[in-house]
C-alpha positions as a Markdown table, in Angstrom:
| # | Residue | x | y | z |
|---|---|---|---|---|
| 1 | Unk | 2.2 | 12.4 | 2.7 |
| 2 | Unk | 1.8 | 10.2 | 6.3 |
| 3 | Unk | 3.5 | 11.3 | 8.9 |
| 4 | Unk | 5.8 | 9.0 | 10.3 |
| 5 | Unk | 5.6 | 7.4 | 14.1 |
| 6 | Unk | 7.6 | 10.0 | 16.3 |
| 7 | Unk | 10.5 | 9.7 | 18.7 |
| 8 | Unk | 8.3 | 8.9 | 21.7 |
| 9 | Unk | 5.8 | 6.4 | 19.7 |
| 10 | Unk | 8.5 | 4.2 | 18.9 |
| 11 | Unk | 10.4 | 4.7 | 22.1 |
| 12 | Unk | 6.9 | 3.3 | 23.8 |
| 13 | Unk | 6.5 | 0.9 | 21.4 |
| 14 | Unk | 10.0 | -0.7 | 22.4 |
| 15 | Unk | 10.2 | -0.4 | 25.8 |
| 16 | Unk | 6.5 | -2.6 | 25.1 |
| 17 | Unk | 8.3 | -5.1 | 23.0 |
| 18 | Unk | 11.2 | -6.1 | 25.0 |
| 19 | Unk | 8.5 | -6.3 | 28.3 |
| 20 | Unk | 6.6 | -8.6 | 25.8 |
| 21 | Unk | 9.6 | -11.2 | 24.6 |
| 22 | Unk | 13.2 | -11.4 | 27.2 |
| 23 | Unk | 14.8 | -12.5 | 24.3 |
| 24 | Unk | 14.4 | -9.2 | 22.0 |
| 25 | Unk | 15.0 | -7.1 | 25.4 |
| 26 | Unk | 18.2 | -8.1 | 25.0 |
| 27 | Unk | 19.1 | -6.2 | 21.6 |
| 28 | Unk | 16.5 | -3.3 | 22.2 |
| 29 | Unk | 18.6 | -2.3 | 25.6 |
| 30 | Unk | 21.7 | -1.7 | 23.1 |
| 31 | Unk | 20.3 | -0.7 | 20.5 |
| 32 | Unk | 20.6 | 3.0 | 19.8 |
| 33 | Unk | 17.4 | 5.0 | 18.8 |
| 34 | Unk | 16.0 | 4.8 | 15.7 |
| 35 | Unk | 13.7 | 6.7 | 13.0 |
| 36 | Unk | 11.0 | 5.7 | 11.2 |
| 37 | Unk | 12.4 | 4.6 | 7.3 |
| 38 | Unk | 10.4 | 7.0 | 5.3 |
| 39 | Unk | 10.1 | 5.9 | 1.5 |
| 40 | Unk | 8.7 | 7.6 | -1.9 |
| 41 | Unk | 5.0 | 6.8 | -1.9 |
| 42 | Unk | 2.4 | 6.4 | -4.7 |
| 43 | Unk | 3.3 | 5.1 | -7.8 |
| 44 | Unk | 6.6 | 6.5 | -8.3 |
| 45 | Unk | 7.7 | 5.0 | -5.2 |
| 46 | Unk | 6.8 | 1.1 | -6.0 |
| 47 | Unk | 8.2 | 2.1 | -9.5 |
| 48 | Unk | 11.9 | 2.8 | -8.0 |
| 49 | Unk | 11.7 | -0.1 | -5.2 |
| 50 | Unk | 11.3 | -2.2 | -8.1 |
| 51 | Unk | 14.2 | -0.6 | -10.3 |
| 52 | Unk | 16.3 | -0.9 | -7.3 |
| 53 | Unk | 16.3 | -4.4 | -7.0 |
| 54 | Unk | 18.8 | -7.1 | -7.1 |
| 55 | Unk | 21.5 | -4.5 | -8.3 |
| 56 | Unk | 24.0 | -2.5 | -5.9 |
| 57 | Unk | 23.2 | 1.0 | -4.1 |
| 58 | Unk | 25.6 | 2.7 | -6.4 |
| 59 | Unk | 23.8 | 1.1 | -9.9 |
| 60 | Unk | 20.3 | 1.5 | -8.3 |
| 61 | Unk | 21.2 | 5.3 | -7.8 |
| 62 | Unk | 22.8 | 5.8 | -10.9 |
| 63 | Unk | 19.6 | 4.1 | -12.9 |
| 64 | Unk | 17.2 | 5.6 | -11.1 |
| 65 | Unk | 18.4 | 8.8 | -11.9 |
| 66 | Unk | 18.5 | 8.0 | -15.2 |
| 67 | Unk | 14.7 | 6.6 | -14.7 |
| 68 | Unk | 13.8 | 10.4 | -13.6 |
| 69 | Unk | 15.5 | 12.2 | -16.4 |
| 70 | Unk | 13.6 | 10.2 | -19.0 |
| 71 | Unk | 10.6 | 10.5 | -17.2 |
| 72 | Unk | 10.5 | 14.0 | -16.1 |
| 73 | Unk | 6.8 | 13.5 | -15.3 |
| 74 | Unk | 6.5 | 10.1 | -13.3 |
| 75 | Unk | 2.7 | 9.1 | -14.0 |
| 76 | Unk | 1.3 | 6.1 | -15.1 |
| 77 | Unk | 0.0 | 7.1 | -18.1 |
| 78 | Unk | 3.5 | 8.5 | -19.2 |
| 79 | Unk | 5.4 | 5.4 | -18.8 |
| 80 | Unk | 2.6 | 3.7 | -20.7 |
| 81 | Unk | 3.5 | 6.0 | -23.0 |
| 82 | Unk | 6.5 | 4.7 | -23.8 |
| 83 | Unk | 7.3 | 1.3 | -25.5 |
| 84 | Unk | 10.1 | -1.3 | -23.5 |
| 85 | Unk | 13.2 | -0.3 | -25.7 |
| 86 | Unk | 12.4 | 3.2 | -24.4 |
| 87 | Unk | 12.6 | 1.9 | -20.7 |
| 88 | Unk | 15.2 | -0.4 | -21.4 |
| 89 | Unk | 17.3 | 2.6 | -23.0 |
| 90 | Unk | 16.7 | 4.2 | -19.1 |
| 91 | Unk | 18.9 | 0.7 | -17.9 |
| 92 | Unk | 16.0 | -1.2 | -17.0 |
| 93 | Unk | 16.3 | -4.9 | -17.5 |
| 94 | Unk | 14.0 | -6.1 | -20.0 |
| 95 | Unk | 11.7 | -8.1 | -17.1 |
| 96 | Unk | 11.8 | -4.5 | -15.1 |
| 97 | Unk | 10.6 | -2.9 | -18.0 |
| 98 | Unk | 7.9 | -5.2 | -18.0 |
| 99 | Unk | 7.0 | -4.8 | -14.4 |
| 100 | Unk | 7.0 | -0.9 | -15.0 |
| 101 | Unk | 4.3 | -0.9 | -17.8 |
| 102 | Unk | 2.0 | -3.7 | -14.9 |
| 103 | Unk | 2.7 | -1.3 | -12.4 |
| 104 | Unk | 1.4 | 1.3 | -14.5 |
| 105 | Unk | -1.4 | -0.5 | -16.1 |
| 106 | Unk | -2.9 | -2.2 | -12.8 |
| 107 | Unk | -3.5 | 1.5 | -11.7 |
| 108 | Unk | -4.8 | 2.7 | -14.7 |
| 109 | Unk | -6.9 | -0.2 | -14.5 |
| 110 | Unk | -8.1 | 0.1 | -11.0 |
| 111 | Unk | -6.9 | -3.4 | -10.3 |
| 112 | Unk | -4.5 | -1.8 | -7.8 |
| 113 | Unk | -5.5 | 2.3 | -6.9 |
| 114 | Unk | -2.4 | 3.8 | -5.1 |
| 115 | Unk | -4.2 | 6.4 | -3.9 |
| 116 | Unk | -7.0 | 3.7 | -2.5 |
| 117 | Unk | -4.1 | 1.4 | -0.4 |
| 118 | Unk | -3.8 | 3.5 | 3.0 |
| 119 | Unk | -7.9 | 3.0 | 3.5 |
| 120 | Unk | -7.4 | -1.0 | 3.1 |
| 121 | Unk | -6.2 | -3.1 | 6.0 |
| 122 | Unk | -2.5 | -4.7 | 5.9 |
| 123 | Unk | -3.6 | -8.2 | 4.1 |
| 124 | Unk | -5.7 | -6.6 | 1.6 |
| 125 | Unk | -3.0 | -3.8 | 0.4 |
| 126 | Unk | -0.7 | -6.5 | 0.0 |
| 127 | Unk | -2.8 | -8.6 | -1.8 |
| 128 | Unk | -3.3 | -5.6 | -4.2 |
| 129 | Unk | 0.0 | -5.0 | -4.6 |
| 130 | Unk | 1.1 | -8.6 | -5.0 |
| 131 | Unk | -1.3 | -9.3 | -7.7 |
| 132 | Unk | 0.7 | -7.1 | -10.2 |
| 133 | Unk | 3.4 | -9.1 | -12.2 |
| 134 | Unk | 6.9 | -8.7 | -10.5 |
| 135 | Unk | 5.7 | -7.6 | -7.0 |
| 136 | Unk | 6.3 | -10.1 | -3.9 |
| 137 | Unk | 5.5 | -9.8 | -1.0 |
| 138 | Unk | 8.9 | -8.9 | 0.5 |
| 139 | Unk | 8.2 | -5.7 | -2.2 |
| 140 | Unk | 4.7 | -4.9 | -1.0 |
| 141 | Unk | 5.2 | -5.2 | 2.8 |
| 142 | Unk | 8.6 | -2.6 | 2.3 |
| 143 | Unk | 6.6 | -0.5 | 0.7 |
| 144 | Unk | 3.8 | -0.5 | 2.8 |
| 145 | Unk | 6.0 | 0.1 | 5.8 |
| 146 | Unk | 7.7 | 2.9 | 4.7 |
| 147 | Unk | 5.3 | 4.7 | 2.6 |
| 148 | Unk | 2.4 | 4.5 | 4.8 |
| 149 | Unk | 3.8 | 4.0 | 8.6 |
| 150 | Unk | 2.2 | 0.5 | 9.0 |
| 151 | Unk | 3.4 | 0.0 | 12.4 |
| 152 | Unk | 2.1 | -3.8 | 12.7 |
| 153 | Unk | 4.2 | -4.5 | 8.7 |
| 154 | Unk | 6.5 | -7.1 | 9.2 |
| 155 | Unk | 8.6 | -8.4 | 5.7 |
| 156 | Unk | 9.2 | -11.6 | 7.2 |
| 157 | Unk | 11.8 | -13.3 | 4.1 |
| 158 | Unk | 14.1 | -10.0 | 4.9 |
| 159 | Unk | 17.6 | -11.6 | 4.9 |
| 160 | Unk | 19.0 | -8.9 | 7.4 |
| 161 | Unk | 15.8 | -9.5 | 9.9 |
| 162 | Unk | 16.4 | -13.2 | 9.6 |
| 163 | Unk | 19.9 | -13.1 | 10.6 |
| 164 | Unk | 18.8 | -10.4 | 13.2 |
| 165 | Unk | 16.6 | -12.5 | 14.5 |
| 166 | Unk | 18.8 | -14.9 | 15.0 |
| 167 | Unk | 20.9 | -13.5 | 17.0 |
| 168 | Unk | 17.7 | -12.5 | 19.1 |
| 169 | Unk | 17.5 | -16.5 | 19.9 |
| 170 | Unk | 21.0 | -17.1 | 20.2 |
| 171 | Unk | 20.3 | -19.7 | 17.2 |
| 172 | Unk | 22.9 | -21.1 | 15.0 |
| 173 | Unk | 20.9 | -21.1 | 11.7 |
| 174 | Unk | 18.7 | -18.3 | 10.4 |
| 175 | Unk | 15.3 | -18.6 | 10.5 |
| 176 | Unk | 13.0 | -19.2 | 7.1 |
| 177 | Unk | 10.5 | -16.8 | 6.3 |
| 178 | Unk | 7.9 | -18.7 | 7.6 |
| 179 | Unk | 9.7 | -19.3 | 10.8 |
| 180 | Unk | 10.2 | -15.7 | 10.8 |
| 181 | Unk | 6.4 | -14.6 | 10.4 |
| 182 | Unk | 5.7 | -17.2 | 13.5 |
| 183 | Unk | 8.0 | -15.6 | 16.0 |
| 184 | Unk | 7.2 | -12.6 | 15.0 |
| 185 | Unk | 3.5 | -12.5 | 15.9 |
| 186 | Unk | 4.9 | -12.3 | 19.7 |
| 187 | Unk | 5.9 | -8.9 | 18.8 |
| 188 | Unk | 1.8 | -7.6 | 17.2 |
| 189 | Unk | 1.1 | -5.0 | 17.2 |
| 190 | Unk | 4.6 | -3.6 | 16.8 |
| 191 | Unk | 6.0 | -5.8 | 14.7 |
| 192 | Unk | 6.7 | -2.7 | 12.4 |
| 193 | Unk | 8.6 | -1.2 | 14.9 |
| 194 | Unk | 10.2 | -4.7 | 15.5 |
| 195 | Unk | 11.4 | -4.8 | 12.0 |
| 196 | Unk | 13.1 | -1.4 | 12.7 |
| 197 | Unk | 14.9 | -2.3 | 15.9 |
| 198 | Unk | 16.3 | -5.4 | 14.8 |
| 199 | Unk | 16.7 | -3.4 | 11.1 |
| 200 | Unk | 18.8 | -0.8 | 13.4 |
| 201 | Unk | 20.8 | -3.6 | 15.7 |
| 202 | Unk | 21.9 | -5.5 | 12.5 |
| 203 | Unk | 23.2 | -2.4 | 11.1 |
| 204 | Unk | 25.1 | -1.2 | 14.3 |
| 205 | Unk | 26.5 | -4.7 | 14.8 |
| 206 | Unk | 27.8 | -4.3 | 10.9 |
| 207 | Unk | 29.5 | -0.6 | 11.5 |
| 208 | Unk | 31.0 | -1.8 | 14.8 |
| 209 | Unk | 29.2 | 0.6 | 17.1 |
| 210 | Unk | 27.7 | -2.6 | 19.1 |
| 211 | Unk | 29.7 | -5.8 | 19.6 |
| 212 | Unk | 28.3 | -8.7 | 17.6 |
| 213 | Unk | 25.8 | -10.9 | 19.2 |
């Protein structure tokens, strides 16, 4: 289990960011402090990102518990195990019951070693993770983030971060994901700790404890 970047780290690490860019100085100075999003790790963790998906916080909870009832023991080699009507009796869509079984079977395989992703460097965990069917990148670079503390990860086609980062440049349209990644590289090597802030701004501004920008 990593340990997460601590109060002060990411304190440092903003007070660096808003001397680096005017613009993101702006939200940082009222935006209240944050902490580190911690997320399940190894395989079970990529396995309930991907059940989550596309469906609301209420239905991801209620499948995913269903998910860890029927598999009590959460390995690869158990939901191998089991055939897609199994998985799909667990409420997984059909195409998420395939993505469990590549999951699964790129780390039997070796093709993508869980345990072997904190010793590779950002570009090449994500290209490991990305090569299995039904993982983008927006999956991968989450994942990475909260599961491993990778303070420079920045999931650039985030809708939330987009519209955040709007407001950064006082713009009237979002940006795209690759207008995202460029302005974000003003904000290496924190752009993990980026993500966060303008992660924490956007959801301040939506519960009305900031006034919108």
């Amino acid at each position: 289990m990593f340990v997460p970047p601590t109060a002060e780290v990411l304190l440092e690490a903003r007070q660096r960011l808003a001397a680096a860019d005017p613009a993101l100085a702006a939200i940082e100075a009222v935006t209240p402090p944050f902490a580190w999003r911690v997320g399940l790790g190894g395989f079970p963790g990529l396995l309930k990102m991907v059940v989550q998906q596309q469906v609301s916080l209420a239905s991801a909870a209620a499948i995913w518990a269903r998910v860890e009832a029927g598999l009590p023991e959460m390995t690869p080699e158990r939901v191998m195990a089991h055939d897609q009507d199994y998985l799909l009796s667990l409420g997984l869509s059909r195409p998420k019951a395939r993505y469990a079984h590549a999951i699964a079977q790129a780390h039997l395989t070796g093709s993508c070693d869980f345990d072997a992703l904190p010793g590779l460097s950002d570009e090449a965990a994500i290209g490991a993770l990305t090569a299995i069917t039904g993982i983008g990148r927006w999956t991968a670079e989450v994942y990475l983030m909260f599961t491993q503390g990778r303070m420079d990860m920045f999931p650039g086609g985030d809708v939330a971060l987009q519209e955040a980062m709007r407001w950064v440049d006082r713009s009237e349209v979002r940006p795209t994901e690759k207008q995202a990644y460029a302005r974000a590289e003003l904000w290496r090597p924190y752009r993990g700790v980026a993500a966060h802030l303008l992660w924490a701004c956007y959801g301040a501004v939506k519960r009305r404890e900031i006034a919108p920008f």
